[in-house]
mmCIF file of the N, C-alpha and C atoms, coordinates in Angstrom:
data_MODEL
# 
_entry.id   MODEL 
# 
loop_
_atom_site.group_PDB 
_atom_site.id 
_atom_site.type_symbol 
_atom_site.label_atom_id 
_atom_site.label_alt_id 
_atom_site.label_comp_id 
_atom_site.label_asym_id 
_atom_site.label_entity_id 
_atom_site.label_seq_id 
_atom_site.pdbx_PDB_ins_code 
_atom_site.Cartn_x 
_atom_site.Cartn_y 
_atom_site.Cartn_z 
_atom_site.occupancy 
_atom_site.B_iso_or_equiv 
_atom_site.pdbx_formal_charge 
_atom_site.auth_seq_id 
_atom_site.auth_comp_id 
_atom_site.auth_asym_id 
_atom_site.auth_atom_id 
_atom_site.pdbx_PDB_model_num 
ATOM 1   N N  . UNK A 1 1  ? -28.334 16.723  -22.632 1.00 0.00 ? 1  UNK A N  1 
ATOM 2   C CA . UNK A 1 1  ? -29.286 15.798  -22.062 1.00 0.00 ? 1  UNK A CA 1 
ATOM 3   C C  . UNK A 1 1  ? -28.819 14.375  -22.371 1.00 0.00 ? 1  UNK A C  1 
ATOM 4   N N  . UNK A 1 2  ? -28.750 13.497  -21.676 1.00 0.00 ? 2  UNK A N  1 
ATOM 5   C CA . UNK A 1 2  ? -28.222 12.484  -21.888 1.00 0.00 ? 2  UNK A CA 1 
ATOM 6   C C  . UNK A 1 2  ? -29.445 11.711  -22.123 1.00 0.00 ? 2  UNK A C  1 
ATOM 7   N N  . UNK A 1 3  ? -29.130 9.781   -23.013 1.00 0.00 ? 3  UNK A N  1 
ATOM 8   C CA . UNK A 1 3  ? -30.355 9.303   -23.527 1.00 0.00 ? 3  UNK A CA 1 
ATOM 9   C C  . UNK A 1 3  ? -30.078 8.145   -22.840 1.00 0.00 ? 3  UNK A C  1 
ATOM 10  N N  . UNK A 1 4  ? -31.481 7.473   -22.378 1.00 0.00 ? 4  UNK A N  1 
ATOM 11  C CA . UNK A 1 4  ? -31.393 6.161   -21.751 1.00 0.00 ? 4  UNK A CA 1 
ATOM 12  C C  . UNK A 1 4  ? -31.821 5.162   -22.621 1.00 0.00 ? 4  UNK A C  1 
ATOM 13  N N  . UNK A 1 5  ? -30.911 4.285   -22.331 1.00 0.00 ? 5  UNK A N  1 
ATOM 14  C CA . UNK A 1 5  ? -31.043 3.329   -23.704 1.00 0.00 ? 5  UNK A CA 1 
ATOM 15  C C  . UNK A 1 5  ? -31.834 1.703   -22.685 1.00 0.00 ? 5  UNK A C  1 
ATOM 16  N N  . UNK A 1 6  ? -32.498 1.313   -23.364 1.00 0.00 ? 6  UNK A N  1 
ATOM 17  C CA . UNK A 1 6  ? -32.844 0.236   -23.128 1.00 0.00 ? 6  UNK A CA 1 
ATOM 18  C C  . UNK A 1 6  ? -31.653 -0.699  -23.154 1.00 0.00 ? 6  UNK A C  1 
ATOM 19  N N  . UNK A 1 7  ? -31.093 -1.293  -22.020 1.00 0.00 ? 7  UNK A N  1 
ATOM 20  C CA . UNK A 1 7  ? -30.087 -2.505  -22.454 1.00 0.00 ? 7  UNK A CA 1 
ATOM 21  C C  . UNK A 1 7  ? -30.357 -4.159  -22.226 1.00 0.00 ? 7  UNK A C  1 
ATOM 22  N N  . UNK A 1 8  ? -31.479 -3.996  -22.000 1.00 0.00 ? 8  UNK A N  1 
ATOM 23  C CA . UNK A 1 8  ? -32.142 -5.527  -21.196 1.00 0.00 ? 8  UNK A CA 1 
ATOM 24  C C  . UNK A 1 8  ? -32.150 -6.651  -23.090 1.00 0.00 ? 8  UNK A C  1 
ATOM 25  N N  . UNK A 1 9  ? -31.754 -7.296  -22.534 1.00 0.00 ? 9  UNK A N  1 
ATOM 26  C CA . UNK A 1 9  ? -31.650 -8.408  -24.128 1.00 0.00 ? 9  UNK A CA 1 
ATOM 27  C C  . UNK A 1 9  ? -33.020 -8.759  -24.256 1.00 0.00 ? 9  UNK A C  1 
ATOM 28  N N  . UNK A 1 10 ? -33.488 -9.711  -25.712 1.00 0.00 ? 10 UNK A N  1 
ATOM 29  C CA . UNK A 1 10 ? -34.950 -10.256 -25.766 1.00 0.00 ? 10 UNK A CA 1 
ATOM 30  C C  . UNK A 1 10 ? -34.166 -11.324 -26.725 1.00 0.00 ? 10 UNK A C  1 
ATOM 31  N N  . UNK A 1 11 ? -34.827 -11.859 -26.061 1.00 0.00 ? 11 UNK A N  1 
ATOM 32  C CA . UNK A 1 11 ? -34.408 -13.811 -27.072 1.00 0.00 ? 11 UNK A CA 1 
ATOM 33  C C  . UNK A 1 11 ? -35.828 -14.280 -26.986 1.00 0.00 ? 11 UNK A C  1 
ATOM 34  N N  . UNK A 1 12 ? -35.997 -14.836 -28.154 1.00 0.00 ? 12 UNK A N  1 
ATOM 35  C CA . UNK A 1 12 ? -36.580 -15.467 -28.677 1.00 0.00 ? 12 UNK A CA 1 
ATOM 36  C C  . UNK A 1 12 ? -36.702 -17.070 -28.621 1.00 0.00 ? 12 UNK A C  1 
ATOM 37  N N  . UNK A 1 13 ? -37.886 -17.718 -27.869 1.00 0.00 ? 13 UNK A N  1 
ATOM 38  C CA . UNK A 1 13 ? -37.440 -18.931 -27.276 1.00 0.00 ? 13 UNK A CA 1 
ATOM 39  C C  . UNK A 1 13 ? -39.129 -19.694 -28.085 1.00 0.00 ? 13 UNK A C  1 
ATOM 40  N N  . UNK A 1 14 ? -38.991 -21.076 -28.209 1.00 0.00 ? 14 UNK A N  1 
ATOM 41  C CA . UNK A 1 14 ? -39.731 -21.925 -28.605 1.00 0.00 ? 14 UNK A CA 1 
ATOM 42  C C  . UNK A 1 14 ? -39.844 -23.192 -27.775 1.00 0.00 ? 14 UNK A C  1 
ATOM 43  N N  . UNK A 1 15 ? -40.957 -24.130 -27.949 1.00 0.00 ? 15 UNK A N  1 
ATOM 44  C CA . UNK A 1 15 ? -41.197 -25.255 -27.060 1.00 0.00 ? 15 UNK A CA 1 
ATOM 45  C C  . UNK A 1 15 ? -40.111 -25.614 -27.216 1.00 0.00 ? 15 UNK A C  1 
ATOM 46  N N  . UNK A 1 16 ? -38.818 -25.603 -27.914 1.00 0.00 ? 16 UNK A N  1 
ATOM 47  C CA . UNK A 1 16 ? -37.603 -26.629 -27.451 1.00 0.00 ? 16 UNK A CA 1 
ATOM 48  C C  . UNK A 1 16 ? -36.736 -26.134 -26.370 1.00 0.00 ? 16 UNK A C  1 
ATOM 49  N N  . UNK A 1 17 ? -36.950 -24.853 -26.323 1.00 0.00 ? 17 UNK A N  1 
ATOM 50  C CA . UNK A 1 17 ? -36.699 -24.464 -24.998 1.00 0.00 ? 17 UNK A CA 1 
ATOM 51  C C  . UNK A 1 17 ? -37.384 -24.950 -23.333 1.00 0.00 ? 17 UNK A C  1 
ATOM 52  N N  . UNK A 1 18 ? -38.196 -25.161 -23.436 1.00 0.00 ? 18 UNK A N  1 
ATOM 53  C CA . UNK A 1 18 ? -39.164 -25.568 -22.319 1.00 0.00 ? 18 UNK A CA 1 
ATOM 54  C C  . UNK A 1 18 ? -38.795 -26.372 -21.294 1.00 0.00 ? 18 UNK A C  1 
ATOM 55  N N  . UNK A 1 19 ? -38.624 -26.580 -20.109 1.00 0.00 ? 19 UNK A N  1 
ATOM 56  C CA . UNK A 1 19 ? -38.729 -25.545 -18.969 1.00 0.00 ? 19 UNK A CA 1 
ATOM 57  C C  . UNK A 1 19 ? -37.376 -24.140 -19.320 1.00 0.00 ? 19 UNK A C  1 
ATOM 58  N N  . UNK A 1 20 ? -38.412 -22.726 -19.616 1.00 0.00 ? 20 UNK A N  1 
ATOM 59  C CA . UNK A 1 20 ? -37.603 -22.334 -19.707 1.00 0.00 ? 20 UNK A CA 1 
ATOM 60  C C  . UNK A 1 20 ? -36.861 -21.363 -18.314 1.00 0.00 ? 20 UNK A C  1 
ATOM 61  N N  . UNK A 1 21 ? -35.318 -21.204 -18.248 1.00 0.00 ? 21 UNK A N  1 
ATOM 62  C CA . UNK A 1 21 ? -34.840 -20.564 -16.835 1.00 0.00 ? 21 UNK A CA 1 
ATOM 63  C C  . UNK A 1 21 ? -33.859 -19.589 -17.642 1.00 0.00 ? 21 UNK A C  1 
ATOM 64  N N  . UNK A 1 22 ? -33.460 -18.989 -16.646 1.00 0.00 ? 22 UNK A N  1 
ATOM 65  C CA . UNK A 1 22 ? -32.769 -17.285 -16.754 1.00 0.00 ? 22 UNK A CA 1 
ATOM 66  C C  . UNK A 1 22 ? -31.322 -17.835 -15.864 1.00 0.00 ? 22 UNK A C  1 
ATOM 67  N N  . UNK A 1 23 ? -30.081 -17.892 -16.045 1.00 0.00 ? 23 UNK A N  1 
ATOM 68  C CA . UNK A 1 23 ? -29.492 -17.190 -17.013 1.00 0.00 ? 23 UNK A CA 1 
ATOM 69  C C  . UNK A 1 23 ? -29.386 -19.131 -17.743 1.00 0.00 ? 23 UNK A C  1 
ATOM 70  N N  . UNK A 1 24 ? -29.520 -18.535 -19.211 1.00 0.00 ? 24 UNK A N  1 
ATOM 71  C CA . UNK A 1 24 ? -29.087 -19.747 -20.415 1.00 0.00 ? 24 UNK A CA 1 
ATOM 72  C C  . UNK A 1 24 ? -27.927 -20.491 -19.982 1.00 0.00 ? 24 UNK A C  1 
ATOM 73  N N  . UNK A 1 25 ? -28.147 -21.904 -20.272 1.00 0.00 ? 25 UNK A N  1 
ATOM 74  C CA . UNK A 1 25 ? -26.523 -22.831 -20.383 1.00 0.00 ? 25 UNK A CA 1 
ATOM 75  C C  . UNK A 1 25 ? -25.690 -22.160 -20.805 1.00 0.00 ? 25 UNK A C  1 
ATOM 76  N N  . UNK A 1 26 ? -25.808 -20.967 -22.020 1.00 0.00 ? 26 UNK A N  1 
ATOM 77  C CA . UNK A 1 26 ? -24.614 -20.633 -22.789 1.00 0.00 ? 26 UNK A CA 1 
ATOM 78  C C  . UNK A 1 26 ? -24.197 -19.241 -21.952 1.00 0.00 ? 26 UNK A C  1 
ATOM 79  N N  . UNK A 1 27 ? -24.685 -19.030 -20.868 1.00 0.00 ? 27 UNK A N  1 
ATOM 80  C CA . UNK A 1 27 ? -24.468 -17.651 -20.880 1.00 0.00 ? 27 UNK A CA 1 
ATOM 81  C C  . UNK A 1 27 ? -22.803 -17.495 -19.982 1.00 0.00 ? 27 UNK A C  1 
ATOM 82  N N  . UNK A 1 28 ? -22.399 -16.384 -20.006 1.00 0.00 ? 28 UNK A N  1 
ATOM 83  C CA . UNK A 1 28 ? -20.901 -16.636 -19.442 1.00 0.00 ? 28 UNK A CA 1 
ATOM 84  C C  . UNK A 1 28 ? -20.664 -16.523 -18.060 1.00 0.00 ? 28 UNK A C  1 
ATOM 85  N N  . UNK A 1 29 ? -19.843 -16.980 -17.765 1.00 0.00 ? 29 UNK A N  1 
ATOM 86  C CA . UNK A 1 29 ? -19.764 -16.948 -16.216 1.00 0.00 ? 29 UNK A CA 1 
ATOM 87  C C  . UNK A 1 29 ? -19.928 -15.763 -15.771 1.00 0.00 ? 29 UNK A C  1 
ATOM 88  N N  . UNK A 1 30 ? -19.544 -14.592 -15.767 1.00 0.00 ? 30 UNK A N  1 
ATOM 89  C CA . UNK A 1 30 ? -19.312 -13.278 -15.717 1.00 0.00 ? 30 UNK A CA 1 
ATOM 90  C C  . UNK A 1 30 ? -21.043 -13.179 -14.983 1.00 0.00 ? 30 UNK A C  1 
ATOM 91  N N  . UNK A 1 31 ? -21.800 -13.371 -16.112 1.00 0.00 ? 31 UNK A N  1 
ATOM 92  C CA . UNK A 1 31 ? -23.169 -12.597 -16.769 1.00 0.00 ? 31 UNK A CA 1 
ATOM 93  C C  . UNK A 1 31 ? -24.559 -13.890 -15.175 1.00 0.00 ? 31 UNK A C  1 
ATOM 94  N N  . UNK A 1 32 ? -23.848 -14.440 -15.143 1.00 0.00 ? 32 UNK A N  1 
ATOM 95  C CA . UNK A 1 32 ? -24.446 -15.511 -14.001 1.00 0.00 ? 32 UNK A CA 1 
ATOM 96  C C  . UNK A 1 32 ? -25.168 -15.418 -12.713 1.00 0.00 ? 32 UNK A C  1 
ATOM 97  N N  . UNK A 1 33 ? -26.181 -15.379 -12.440 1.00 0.00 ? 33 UNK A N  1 
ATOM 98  C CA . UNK A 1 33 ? -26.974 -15.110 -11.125 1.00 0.00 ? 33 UNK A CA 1 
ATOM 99  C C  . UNK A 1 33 ? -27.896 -16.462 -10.515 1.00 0.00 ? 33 UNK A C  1 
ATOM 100 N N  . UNK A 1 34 ? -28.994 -16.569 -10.043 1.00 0.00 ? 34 UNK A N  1 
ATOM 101 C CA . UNK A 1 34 ? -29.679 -17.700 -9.143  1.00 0.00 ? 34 UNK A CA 1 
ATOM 102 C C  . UNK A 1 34 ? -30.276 -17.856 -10.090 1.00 0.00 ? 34 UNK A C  1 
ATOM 103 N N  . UNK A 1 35 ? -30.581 -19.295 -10.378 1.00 0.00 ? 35 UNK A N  1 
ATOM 104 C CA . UNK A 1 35 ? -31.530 -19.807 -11.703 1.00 0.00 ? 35 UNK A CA 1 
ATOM 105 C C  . UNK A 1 35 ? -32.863 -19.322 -11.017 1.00 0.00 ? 35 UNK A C  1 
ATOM 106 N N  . UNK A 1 36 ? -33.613 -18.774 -12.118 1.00 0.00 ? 36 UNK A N  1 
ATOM 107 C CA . UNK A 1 36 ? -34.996 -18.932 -11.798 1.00 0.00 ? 36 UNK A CA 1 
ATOM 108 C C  . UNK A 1 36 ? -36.072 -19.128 -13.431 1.00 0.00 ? 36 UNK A C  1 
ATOM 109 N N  . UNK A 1 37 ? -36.914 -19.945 -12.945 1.00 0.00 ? 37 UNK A N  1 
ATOM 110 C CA . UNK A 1 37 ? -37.315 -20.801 -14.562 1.00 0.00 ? 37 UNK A CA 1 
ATOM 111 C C  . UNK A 1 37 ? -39.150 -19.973 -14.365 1.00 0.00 ? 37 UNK A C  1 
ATOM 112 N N  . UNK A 1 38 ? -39.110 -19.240 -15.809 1.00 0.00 ? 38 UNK A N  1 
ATOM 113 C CA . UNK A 1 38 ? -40.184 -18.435 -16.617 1.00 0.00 ? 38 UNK A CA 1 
ATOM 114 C C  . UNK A 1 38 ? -40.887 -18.801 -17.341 1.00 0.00 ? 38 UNK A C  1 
ATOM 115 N N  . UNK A 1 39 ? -42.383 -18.581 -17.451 1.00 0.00 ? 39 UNK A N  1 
ATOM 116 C CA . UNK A 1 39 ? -43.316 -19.171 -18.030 1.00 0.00 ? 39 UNK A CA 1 
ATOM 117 C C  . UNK A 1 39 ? -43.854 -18.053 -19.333 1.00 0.00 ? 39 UNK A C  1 
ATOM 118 N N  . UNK A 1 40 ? -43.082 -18.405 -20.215 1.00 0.00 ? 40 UNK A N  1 
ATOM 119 C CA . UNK A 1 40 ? -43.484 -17.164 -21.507 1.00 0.00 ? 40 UNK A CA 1 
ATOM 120 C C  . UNK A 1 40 ? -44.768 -17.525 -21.989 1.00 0.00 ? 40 UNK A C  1 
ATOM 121 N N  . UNK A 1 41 ? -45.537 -19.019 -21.825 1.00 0.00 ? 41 UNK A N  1 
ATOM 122 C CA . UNK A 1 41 ? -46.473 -19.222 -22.585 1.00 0.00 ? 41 UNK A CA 1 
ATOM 123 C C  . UNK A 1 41 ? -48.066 -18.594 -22.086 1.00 0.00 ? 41 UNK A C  1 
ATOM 124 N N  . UNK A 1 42 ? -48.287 -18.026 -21.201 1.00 0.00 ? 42 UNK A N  1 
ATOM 125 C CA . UNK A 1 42 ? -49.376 -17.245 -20.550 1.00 0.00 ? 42 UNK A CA 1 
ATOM 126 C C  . UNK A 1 42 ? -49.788 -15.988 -21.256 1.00 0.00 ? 42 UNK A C  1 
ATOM 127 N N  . UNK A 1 43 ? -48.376 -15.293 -21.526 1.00 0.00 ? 43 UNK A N  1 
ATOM 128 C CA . UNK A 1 43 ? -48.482 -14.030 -22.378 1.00 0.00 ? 43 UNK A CA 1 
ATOM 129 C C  . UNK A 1 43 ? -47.988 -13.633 -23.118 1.00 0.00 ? 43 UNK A C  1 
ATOM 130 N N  . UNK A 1 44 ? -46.911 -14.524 -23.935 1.00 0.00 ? 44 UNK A N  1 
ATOM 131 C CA . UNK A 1 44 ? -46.259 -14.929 -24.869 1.00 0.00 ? 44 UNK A CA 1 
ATOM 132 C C  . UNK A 1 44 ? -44.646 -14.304 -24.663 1.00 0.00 ? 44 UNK A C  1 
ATOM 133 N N  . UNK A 1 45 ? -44.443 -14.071 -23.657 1.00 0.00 ? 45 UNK A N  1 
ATOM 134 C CA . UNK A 1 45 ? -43.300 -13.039 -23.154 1.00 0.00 ? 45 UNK A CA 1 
ATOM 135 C C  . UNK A 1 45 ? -43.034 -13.489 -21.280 1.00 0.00 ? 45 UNK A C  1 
ATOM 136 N N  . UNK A 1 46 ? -41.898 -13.423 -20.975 1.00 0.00 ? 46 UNK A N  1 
ATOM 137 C CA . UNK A 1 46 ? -41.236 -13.262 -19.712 1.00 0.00 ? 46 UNK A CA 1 
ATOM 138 C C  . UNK A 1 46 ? -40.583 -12.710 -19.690 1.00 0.00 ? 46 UNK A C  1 
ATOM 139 N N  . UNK A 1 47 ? -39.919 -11.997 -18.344 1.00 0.00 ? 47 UNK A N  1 
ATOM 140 C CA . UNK A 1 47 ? -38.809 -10.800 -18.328 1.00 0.00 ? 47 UNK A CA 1 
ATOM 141 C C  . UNK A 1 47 ? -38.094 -11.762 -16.792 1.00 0.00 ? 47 UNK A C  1 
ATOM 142 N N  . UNK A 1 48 ? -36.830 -11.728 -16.995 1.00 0.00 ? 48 UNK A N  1 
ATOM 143 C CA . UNK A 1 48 ? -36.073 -12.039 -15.704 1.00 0.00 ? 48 UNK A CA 1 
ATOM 144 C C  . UNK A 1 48 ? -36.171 -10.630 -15.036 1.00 0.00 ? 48 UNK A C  1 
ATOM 145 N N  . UNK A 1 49 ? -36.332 -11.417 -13.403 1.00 0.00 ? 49 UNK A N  1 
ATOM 146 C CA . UNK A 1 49 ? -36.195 -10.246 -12.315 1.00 0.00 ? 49 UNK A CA 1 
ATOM 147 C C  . UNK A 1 49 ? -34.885 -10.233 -11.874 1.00 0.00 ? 49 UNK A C  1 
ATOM 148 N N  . UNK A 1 50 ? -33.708 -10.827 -12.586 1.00 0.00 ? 50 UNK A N  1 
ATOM 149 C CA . UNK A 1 50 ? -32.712 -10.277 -12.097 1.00 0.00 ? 50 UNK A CA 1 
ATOM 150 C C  . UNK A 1 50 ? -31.911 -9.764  -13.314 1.00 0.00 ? 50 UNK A C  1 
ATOM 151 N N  . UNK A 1 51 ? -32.103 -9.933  -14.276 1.00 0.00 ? 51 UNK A N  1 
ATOM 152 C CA . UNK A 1 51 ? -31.072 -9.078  -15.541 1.00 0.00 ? 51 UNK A CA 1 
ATOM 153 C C  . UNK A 1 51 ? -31.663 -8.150  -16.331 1.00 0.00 ? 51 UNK A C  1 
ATOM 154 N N  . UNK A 1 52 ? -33.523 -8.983  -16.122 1.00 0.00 ? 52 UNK A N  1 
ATOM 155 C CA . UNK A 1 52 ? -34.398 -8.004  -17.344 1.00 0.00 ? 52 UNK A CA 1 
ATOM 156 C C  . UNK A 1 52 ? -34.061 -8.402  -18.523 1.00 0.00 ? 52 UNK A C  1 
ATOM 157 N N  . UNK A 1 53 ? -33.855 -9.721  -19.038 1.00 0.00 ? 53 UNK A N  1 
ATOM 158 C CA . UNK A 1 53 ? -33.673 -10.134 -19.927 1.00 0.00 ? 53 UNK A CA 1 
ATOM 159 C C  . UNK A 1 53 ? -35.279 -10.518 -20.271 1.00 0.00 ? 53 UNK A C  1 
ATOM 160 N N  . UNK A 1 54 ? -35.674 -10.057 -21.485 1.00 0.00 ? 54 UNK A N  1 
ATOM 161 C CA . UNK A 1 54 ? -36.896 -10.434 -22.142 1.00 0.00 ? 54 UNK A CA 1 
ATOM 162 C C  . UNK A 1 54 ? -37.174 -11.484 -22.470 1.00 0.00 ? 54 UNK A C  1 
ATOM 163 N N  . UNK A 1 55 ? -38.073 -12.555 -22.849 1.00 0.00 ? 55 UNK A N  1 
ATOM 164 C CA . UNK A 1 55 ? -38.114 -13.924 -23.581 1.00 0.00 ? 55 UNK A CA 1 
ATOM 165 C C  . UNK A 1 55 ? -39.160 -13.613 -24.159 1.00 0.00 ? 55 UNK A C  1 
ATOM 166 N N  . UNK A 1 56 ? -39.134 -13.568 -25.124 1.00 0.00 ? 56 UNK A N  1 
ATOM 167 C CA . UNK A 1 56 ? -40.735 -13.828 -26.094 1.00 0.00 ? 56 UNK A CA 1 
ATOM 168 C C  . UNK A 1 56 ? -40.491 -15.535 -26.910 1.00 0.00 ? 56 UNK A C  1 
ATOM 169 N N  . UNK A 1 57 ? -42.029 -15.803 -26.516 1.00 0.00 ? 57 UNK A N  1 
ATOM 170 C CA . UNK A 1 57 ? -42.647 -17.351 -27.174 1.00 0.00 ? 57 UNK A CA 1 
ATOM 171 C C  . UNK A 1 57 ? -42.343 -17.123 -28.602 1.00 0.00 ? 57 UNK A C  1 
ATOM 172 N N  . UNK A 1 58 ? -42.251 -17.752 -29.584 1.00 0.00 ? 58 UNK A N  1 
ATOM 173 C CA . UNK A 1 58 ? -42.537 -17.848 -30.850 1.00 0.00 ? 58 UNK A CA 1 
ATOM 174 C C  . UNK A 1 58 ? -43.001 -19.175 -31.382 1.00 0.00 ? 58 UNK A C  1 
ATOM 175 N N  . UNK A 1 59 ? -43.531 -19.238 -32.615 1.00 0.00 ? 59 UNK A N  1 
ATOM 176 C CA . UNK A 1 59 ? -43.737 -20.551 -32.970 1.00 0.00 ? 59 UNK A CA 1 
ATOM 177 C C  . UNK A 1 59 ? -45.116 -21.099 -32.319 1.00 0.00 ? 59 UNK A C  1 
ATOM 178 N N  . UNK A 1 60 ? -45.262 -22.512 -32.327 1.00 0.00 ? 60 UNK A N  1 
ATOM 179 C CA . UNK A 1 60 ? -46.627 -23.213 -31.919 1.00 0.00 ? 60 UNK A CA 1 
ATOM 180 C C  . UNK A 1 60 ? -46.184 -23.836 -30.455 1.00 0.00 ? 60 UNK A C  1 
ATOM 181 N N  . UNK A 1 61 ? -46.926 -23.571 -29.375 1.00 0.00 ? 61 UNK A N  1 
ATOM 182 C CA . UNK A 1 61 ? -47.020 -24.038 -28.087 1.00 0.00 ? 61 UNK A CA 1 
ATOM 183 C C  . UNK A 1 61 ? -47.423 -25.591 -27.686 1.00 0.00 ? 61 UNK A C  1 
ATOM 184 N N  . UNK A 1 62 ? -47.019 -26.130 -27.040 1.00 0.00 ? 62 UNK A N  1 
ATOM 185 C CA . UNK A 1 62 ? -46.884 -27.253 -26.531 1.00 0.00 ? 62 UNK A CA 1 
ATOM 186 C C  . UNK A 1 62 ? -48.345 -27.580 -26.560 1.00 0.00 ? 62 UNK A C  1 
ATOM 187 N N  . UNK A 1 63 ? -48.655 -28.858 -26.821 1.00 0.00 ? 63 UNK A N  1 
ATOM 188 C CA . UNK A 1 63 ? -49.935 -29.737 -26.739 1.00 0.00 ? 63 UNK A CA 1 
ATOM 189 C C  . UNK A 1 63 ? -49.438 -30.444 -25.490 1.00 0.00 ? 63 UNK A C  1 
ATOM 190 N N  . UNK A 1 64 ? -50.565 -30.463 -24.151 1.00 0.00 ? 64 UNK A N  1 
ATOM 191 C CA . UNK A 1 64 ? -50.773 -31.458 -22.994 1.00 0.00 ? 64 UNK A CA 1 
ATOM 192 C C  . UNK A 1 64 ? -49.168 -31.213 -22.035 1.00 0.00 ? 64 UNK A C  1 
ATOM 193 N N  . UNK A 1 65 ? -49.052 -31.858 -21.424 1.00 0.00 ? 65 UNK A N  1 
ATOM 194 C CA . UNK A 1 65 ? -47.752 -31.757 -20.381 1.00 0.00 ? 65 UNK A CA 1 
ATOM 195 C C  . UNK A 1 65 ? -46.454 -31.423 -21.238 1.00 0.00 ? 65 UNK A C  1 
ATOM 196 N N  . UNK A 1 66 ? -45.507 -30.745 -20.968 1.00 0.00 ? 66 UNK A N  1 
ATOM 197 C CA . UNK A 1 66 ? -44.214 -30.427 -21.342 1.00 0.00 ? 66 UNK A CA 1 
ATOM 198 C C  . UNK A 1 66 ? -43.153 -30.505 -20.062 1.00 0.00 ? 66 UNK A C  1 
# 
């Protein structure tokens, strides 16, 4: 029986991240798709719809406009 492994990443992002988007400045060319920018602070978590990369909030959330 073969096992399915979860491979989707989860990073951990804070207001210094903010506006946050999918794929990261750092990420490699290779790994690269259409920016699209996620709002973790609603439910303390976002998932990209194109890699399934996780983001969870941590830390204290922005006071007023960011």
């Amino acid at each position: 029986m073969s096992e399915v492994k979860d491979t989707a990443r989860v990073v951990a992002v804070t207001a210094h991240d903010l506006p946050l988007h999918c794929p990261r400045p750092d990420a490699p060319l290779w790994a690269r798709h259409p920016r699209v920018f996620l709002d973790p602070l609603k439910t303390g978590e976002a998932a990209c719809p194109y890699c399934g990369t996780r983001y969870t909030f941590t830390g204290e959330a922005p006071k007023g406009h960011h």
